[in-house]
C-alpha positions in Angstrom: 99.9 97.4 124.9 100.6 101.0 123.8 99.8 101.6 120.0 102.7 102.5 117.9 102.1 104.9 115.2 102.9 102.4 112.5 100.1 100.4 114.1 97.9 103.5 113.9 99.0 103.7 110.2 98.1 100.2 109.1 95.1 100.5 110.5 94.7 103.8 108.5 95.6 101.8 105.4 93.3 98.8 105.9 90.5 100.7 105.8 92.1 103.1 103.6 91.6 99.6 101.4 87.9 98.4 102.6 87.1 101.5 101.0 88.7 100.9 97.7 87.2 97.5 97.6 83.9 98.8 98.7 82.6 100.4 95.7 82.8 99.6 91.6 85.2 102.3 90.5 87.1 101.1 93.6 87.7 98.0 92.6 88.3 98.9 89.1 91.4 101.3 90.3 92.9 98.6 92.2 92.4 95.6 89.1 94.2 98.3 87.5 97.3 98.9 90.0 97.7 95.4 90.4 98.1 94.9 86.6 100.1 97.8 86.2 102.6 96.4 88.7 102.8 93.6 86.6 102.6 91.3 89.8 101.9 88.5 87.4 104.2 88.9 84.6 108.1 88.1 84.7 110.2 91.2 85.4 113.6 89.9 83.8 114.7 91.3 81.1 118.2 90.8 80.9 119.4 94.1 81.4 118.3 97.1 83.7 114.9 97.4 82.9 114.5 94.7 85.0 115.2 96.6 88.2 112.4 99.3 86.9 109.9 95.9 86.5 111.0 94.4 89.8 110.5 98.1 91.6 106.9 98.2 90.2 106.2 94.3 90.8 107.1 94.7 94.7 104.6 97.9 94.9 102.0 95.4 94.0 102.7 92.9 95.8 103.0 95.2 98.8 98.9 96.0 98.3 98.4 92.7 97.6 99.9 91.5 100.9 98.0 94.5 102.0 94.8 92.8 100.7 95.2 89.1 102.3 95.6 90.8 105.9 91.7 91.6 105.6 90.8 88.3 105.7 87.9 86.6 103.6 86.3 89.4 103.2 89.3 91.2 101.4 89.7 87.6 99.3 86.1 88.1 98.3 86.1 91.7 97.8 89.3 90.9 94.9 87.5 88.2 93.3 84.7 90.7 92.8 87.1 93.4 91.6 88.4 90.6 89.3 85.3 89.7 87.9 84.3 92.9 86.9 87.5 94.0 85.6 87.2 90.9 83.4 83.6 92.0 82.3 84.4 95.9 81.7 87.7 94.5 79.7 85.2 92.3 77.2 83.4 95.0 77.2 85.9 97.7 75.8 87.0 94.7 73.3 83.6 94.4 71.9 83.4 98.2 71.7 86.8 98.1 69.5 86.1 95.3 67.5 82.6 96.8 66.3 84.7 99.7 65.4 86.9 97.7 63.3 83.4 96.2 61.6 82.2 100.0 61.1 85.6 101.8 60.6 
């Protein structure tokens, strides 16, 4: 079967992700994006600015559909990206609480 070039493109974008997900800073960027979508928080609002939150809610979800297609390794790659975005985010709270002690 003859590749299509959106074959040729999610292809491109898988290991446009392994990449990502292969290093620390990676990982970091994309614990970022998917909180920034706010993929896990509720997007109504009651007026408009719910259309903004759903827009930015379904560009998450597309990378995190994006992610499950690379298997158990791309399952295990996230868990790793989550624990150390939990770690660097105690982190930066330690740092401002001890500012709080000193400021």
């Amino acid at each position: 079967m003859k590749k299509t070039i959106k074959d040729y493109m999610q292809e491109r974008d898988m290991q446009a992700l392994n990449h990502v997900l292969s290093t620390e800073l990676g990982r970091w960027f994309f614990c970022r994006l998917m909180d920034r979508s706010g993929i896990l928080k509720q997007s109504f609002t009651g007026n408009s600015e719910t259309y903004f939150n759903e827009g930015k809610r379904k560009v998450g979800l597309l990378f995190h559909w994006d992610l499950n297609k690379l298997g158990i390794d791309g399952v295990k790659q996230y868990h790793l990206a989550q624990l150390e975005y939990i770690g660097q985010q105690e982190y930066f709270n330690n740092l401002v609480d001890k500012e709080k002690q000193n400021g």
